[in-house]
C-alpha positions as CSV (number, residue, x, y, z in Angstrom):
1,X,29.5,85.5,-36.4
2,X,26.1,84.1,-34.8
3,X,24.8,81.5,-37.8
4,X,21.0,81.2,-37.5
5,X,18.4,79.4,-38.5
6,X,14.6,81.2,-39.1
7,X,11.5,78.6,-38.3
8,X,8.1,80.5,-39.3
9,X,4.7,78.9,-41.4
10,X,4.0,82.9,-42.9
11,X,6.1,83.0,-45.2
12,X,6.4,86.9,-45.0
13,X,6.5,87.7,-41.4
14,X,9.5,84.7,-42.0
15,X,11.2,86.9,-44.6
16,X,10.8,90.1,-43.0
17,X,12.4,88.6,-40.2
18,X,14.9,87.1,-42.1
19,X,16.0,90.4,-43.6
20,X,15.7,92.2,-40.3
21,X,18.6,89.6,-38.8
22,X,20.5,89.9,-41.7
23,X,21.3,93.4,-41.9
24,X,23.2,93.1,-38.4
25,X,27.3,92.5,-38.8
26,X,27.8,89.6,-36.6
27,X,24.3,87.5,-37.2
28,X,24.1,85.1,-40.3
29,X,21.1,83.8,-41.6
30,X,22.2,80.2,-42.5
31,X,18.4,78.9,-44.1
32,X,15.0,79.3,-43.3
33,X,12.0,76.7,-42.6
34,X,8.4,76.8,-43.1
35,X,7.5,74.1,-40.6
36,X,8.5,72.8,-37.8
37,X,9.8,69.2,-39.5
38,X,12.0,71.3,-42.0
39,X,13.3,73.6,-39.0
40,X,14.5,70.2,-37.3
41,X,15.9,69.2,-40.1
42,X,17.8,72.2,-40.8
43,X,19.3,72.3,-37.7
44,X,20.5,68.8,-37.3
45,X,22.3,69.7,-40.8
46,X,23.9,73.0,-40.3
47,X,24.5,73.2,-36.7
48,X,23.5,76.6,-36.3
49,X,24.3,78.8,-32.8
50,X,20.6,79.6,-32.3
51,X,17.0,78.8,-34.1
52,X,14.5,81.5,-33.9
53,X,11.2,80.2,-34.1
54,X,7.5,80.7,-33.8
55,X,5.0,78.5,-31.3
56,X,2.1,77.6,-33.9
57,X,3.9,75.7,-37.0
58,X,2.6,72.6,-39.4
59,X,4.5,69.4,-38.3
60,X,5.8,70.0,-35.2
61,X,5.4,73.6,-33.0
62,X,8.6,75.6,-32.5
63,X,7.7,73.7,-28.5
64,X,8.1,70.5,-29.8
65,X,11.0,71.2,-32.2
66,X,12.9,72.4,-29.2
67,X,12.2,69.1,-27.0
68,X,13.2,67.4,-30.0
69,X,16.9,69.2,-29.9
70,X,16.9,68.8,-26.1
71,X,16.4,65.5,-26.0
72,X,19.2,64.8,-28.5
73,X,21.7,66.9,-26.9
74,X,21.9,69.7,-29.6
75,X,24.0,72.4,-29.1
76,X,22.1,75.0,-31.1
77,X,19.8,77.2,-28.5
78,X,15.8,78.2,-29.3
79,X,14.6,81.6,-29.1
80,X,10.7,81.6,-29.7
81,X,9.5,85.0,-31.1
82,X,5.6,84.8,-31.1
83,X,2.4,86.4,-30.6
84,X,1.4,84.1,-27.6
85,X,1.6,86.1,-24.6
86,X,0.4,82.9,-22.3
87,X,1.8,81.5,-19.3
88,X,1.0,78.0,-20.7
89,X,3.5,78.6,-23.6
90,X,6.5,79.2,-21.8
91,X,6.3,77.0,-18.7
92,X,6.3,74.3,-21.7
93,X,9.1,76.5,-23.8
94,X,11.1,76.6,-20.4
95,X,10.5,72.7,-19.8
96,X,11.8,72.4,-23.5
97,X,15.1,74.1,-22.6
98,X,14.0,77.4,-24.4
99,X,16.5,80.1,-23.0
100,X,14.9,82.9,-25.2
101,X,10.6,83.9,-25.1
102,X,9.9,87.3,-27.0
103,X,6.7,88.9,-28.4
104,X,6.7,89.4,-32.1
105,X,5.9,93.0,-31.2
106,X,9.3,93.2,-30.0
107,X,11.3,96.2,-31.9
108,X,14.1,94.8,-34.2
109,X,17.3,96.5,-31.9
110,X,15.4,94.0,-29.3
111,X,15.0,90.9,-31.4
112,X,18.5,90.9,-32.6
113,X,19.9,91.8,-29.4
114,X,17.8,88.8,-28.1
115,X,19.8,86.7,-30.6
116,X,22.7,87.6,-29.2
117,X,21.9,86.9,-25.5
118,X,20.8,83.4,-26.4
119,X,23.5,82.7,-28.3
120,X,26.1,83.4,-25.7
121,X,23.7,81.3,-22.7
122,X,21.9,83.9,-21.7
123,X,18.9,83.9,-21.2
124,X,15.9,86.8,-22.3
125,X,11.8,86.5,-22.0
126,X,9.2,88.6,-22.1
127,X,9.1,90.1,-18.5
128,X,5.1,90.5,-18.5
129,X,5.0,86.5,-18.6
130,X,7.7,86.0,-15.7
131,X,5.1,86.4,-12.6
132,X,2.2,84.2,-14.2
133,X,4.2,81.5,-15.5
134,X,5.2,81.1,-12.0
135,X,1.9,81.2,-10.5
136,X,-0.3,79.6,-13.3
137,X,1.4,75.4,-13.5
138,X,0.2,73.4,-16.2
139,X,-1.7,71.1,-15.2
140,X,-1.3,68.9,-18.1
141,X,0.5,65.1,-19.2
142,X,1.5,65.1,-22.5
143,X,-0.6,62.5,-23.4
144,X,-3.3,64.7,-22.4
145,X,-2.3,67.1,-24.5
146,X,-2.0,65.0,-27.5
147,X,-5.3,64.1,-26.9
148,X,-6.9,67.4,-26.6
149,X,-5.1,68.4,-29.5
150,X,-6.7,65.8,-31.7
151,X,-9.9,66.4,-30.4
152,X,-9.9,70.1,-31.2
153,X,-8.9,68.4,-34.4
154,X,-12.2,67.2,-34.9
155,X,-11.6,63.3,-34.4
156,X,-14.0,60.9,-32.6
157,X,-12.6,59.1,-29.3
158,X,-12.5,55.9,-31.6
159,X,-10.0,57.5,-33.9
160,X,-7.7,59.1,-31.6
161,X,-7.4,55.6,-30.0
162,X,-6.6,54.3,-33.3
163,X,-3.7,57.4,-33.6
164,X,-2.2,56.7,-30.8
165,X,-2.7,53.2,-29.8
166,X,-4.6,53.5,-27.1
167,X,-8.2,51.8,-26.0
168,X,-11.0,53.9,-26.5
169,X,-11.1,53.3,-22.7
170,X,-8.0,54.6,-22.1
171,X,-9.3,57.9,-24.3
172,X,-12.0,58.4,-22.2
173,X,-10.0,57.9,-19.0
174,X,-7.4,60.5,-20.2
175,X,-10.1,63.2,-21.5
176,X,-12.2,62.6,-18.2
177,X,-8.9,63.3,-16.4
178,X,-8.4,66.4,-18.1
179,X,-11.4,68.1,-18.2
180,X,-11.5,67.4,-14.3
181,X,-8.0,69.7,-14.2
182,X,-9.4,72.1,-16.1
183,X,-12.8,72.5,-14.7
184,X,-14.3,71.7,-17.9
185,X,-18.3,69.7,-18.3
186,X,-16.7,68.2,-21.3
187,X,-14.6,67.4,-24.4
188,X,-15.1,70.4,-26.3
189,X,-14.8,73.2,-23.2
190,X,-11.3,71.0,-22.0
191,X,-9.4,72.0,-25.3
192,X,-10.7,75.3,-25.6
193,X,-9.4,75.9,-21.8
194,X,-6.4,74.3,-22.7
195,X,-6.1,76.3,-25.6
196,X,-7.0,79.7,-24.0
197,X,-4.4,79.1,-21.2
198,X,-1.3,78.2,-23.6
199,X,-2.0,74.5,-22.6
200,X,-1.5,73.1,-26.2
């Protein structure tokens, strides 16, 4: 039996999916979260084979749930099902140690046979991605990221220093940095290239 656990913020696209998985013979549904801090949670406690989980989530994105796992050498593998066809997503998915990218258009025999690839090490992603995430590197530090992030968040250079500890020199070193990757004049055109590309 493959025990999984479901990681989406709609609560019905989460259920649907939920009751898609459920009526296959060898998948269980073990719990479901509605963010990404409950879907780490949920997985340190049950230990399932494989979390399936969208990008976009409050707390923590199904990305940064995944580097979370990785970096504490969980054994439970991350299949992202999204609607985020970008390059940008799944060069950071892969970096995560993602081993499963579909498209939440993906039929239901696909999705649960998806499951079942990741959950023996195999490995499945959308194959219209493949060639540009190959060809299309993120140009990105985290830190940069965070940054952007914050500022498509609305905050002033003063409070993102204050967030994360930085100078307000320091800010402006980063975002300068950034928007010179991303061939952007300023703030506000670096996080919506960022954001367009799959960057954040």
């Amino acid at each position: 039996m493959i025990r999984i656990i479901i990681a989406e913020d709609q609560s019905m696209l989460r259920g649907a999916l939920a009751s898609l998985l459920s009526l296959e013979d060898d998948i269980e549904v073990m719990g479901e979260a509605k963010d990404g801090r409950e879907a780490l949670d949920l997985v340190k406690r049950l230990k399932p084979d494989v979390l399936v989980t969208d990008i976009e989530m409050p707390e923590y994105t199904g990305i940064e749930v995944a580097q979370k796992l990785k970096r504490d050498g969980s054994k439970t593998r991350v299949l992202i099902v999204t609607t985020f066809a970008r390059s940008g997503y799944l060069q950071r998915a892969r970096d995560a140690g993602v081993t499963g990218y579909i498209l939440k258009d993906t039929s239901s025999d696909e999705l649960s046979g998806a499951v079942r690839t990741v959950a023996k090490g195999g490995t499945v992603i959308t194959p219209e991605l493949l060639q540009a995430a190959w060809t299309t590197p993120d140009p990105l530090t985290d830190t940069e990221r965070r940054i952007l992030r914050l500022v498509e968040a609305g905050k002033t250079n003063k409070q993102i220093s204050a967030e994360l500890n930085l100078t307000p020199g320091t800010v402006r070193n980063y975002l300068a940095g950034a928007a010179h990757k991303l061939g952007a004049s300023n703030r506000i055109e670096a996080f919506r290239t960022a954001r367009e590309n799959g960057w954040l």
